[in-house]
C-alpha positions in Angstrom: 121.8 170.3 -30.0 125.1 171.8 -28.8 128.6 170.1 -29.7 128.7 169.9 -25.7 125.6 168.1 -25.7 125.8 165.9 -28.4 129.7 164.4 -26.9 128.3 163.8 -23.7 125.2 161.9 -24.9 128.0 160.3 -27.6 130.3 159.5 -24.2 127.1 157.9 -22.0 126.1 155.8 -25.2 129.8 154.5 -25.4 130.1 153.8 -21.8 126.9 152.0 -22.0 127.9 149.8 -24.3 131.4 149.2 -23.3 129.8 148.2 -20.1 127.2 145.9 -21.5 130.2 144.3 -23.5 132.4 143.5 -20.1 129.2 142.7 -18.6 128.6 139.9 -21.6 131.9 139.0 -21.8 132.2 138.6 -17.9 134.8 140.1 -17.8 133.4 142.3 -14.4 133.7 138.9 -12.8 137.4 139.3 -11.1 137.7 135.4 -11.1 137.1 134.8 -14.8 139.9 137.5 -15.1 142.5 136.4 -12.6 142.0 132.5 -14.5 143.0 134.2 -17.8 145.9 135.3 -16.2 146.9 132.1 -14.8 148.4 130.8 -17.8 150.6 128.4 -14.9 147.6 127.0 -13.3 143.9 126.6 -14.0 144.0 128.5 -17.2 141.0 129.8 -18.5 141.6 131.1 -21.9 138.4 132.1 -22.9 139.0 135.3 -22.5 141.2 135.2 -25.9 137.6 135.2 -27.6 137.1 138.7 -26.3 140.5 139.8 -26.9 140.6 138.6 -30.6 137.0 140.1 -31.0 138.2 143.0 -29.4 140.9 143.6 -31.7 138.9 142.7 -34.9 136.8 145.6 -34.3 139.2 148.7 -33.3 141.2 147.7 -36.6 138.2 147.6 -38.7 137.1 150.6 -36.8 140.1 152.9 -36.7 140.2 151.9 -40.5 137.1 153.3 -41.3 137.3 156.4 -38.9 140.5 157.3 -39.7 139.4 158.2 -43.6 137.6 160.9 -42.8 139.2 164.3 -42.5 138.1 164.7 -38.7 136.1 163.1 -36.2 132.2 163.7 -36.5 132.0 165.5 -32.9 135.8 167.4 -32.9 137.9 169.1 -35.2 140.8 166.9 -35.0 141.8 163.6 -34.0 143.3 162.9 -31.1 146.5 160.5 -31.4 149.6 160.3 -30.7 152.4 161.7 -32.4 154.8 159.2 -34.4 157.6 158.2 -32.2 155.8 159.2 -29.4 158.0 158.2 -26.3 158.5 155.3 -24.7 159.7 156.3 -21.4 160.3 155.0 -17.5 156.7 156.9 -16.7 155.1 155.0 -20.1 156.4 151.6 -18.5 156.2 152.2 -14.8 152.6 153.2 -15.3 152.1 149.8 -17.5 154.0 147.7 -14.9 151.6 149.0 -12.2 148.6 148.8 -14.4 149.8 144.7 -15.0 150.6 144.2 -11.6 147.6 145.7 -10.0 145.4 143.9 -12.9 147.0 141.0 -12.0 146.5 140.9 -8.0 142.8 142.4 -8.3 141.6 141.2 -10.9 140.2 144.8 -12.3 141.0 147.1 -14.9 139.3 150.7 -14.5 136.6 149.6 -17.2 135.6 146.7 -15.7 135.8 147.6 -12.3 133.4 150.6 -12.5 130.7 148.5 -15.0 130.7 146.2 -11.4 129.6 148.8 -9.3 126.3 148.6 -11.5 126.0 144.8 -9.9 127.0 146.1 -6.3 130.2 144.1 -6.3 131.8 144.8 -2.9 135.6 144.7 -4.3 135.1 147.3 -7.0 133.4 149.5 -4.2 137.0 149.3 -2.8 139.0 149.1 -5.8 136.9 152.4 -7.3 137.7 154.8 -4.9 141.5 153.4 -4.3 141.6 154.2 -8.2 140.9 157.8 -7.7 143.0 158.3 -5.0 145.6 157.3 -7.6 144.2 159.1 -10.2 144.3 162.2 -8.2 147.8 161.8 -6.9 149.5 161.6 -10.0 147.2 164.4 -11.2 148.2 166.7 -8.0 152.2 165.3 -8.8 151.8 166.8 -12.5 150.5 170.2 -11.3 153.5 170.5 -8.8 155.5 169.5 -11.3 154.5 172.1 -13.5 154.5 174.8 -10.8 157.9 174.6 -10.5 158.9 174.4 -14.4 159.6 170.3 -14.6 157.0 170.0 -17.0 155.0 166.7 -16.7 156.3 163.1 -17.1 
């Protein structure tokens, strides 16, 4: 089986089970998610089960990943270099991200797990997504047309 091959089967299995995870944890249900974040009001902080869980296993994952020499289906990891930036894009992106999290009740993740249950808000929020996506995406290529680099 081809390196191409084998990542893509590696990504769908992923996916799969991410989804099945924000499926479990309900966290494609846009109400549970918009209670969590109304720490003011009717809290619901159940949610800190997923996020504790959540955490529990990248650590004990990165720590067992990151002793090998190079990832199983690359020839080098991917991360960040140390003292990577933290920039106006870095937090304008993160404000938007909170703020749109916040009003929708979606994150990317969880919004494209709901199409799978036909929920009519993530067939809105999907495509608006994209769109977005695609901007920035068109802004970086314009950016680097005329020498700005990205950022």
């Amino acid at each position: 089986m081809s390196r191409v091959v084998q990542r893509s089967v590696a990504a769908l299995l992923s996916g799969t089970v991410f989804g099945l995870g924000l499926s479990i944890a309900q966290m494609t249900d846009p109400r549970k998610v918009l209670g969590f974040l109304d720490v003011a009001g009717a809290w619901d902080a159940s949610l800190l089960l997923v996020l504790g869980g959540a955490v529990a296993v990248a650590a004990a994952g990165f720590a067992w990943v990151l002793r090998r020499r190079a990832p199983v289906l690359d020839d080098d990891f991917q991360l960040p270099a140390r003292g990577a930036a933290i920039d106006a894009p870095l937090l304008g992106g993160a404000a938007l991200f909170g703020i749109g999290w916040g009003l929708a009740g979606y994150c990317p993740g969880p919004a494209l797990a709901s199409i799978a249950f036909g929920n009519a808000e993530a067939l809105w929020f999907v495509p608006a997504l994209a769109a977005g996506w695609a901007l920035r995406r068109w802004q970086e290529r314009r950016r680097s047309a005329a020498g700005g680099g990205s950022g």
